[in-house]
C-alpha positions as CSV (number, residue, x, y, z in Angstrom):
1,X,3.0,-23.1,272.4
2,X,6.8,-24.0,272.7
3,X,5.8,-27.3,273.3
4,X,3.8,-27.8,270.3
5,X,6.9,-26.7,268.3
6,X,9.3,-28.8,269.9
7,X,6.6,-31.9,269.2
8,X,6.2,-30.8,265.7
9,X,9.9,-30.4,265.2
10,X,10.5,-34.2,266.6
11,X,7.2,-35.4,264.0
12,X,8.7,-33.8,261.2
13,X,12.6,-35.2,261.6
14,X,11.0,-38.4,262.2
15,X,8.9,-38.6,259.1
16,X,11.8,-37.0,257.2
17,X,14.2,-39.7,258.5
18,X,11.5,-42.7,258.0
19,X,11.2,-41.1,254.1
20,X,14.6,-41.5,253.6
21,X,15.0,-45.0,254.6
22,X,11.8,-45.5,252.0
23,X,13.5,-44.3,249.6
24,X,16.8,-46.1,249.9
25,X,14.4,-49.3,250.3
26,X,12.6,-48.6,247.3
27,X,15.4,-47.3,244.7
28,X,18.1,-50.2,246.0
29,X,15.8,-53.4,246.9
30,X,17.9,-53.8,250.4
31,X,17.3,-52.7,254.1
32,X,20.1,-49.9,254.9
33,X,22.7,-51.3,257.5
34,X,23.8,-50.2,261.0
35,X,25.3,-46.6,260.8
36,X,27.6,-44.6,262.6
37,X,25.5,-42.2,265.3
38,X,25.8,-39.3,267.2
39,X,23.0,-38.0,269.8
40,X,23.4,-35.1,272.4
41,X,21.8,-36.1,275.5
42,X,19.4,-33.1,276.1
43,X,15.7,-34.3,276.6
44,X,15.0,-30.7,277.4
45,X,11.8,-30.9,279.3
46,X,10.8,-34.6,277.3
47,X,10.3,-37.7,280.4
48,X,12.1,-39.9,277.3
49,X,13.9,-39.5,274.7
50,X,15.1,-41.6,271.8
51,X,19.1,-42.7,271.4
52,X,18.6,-45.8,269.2
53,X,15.5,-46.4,267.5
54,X,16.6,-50.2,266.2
55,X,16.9,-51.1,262.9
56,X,18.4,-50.2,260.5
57,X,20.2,-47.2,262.6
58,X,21.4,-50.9,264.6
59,X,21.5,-54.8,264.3
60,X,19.1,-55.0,267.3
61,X,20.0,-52.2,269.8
62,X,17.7,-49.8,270.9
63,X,18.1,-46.8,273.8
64,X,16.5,-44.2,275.7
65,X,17.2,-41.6,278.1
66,X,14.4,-41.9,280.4
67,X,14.0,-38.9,283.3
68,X,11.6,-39.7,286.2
69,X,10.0,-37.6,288.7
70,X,10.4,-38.2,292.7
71,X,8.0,-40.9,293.1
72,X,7.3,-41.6,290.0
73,X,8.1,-45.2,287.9
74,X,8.1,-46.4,284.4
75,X,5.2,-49.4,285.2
76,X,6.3,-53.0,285.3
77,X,6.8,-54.2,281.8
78,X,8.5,-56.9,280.4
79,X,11.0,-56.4,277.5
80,X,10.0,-60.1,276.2
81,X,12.8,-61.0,273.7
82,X,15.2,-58.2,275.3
83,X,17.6,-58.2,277.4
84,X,18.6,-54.9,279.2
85,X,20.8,-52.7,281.1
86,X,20.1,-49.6,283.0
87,X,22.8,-47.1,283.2
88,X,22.0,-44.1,285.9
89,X,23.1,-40.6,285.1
90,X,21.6,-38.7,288.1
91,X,19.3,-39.2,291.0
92,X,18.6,-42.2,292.5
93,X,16.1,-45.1,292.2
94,X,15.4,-48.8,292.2
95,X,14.9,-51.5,289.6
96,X,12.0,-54.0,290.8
97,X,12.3,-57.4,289.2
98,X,9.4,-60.1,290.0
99,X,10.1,-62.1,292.3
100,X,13.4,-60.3,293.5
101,X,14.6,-57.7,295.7
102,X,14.6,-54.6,294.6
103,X,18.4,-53.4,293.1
104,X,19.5,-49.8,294.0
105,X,19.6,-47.3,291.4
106,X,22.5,-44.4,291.1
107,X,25.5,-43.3,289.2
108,X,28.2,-45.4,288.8
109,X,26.2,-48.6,289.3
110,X,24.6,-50.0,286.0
111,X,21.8,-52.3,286.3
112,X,20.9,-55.9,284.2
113,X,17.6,-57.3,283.6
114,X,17.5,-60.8,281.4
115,X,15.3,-60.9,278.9
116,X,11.2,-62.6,279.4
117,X,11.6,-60.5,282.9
118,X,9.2,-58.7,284.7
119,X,10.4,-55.4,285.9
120,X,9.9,-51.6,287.1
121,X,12.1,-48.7,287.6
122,X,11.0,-46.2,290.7
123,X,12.6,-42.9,291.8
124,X,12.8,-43.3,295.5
125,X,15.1,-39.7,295.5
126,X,13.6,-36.4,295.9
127,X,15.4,-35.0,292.3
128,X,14.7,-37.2,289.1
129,X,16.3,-39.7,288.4
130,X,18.0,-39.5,284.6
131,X,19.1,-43.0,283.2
132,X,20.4,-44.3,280.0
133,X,18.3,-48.0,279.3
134,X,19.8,-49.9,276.4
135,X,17.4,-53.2,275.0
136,X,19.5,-55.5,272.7
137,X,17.1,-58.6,271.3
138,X,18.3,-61.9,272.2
139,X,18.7,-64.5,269.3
């Protein structure tokens, strides 16, 4: 049942944020510019959660604390027009790029995938592995 809460909580601060950004759209004409942004990073029992949504709370800039069970991975994706950087908080893991060896994953090593590349992100470790990912588009 906590759960639930916690999901409903998340649904209504969204639509409340969303409505506000409506409504500055609607009474001014104009898309609201990157703001100053504060986020406390406690996912509490959440695999991912939100940092930087994009615009307008950025230019282009989007994050995510991401938390991955031993043995588990994200799924190769590709970020298409996004280049982005991995930055480890706890555990340990690898990054898989296509076509590459696989790059180590840990604190106080960040990791870099260009954008238009194919990638995954594993937990080899036997605790999760807590990361930071930061997308920025490329122009």
């Amino acid at each position: 049942m906590n759960r639930y809460v916690r999901i409903a909580g998340f649904v209504v601060a969204t639509l409340v944020a969303l409505g506000s950004v409506l409504a500055f759209v609607a009474e001014t004409g104009e898309t609201p510019s990157p703001y100053f942004k504060v986020v406390k990073l406690d996912p509490g029992d959440k695999a991912y959660l939100v940092l930087l949504s994009g615009p307008p709370e950025t230019s282009s800039m989007r994050s995510g604390l991401v938390t991955l069970a031993p043995g588990k991975s994200i799924g190769a994706h590709n970020t298409e027009k996004y280049e982005e950087m991995l930055v480890p908080l706890e555990g340990e893991g690898e990054l898989r790029i296509t076509g590459q060896p696989p790059v180590q994953i840990m604190p106080g090593l960040i990791t870099y995938a260009p954008s238009h590349t194919e990638h995954d992100v594993t937990n080899t470790g036997s605790k999760p592995l807590r990361y930071i990912f930061i997308v920025a588009r490329v122009e």
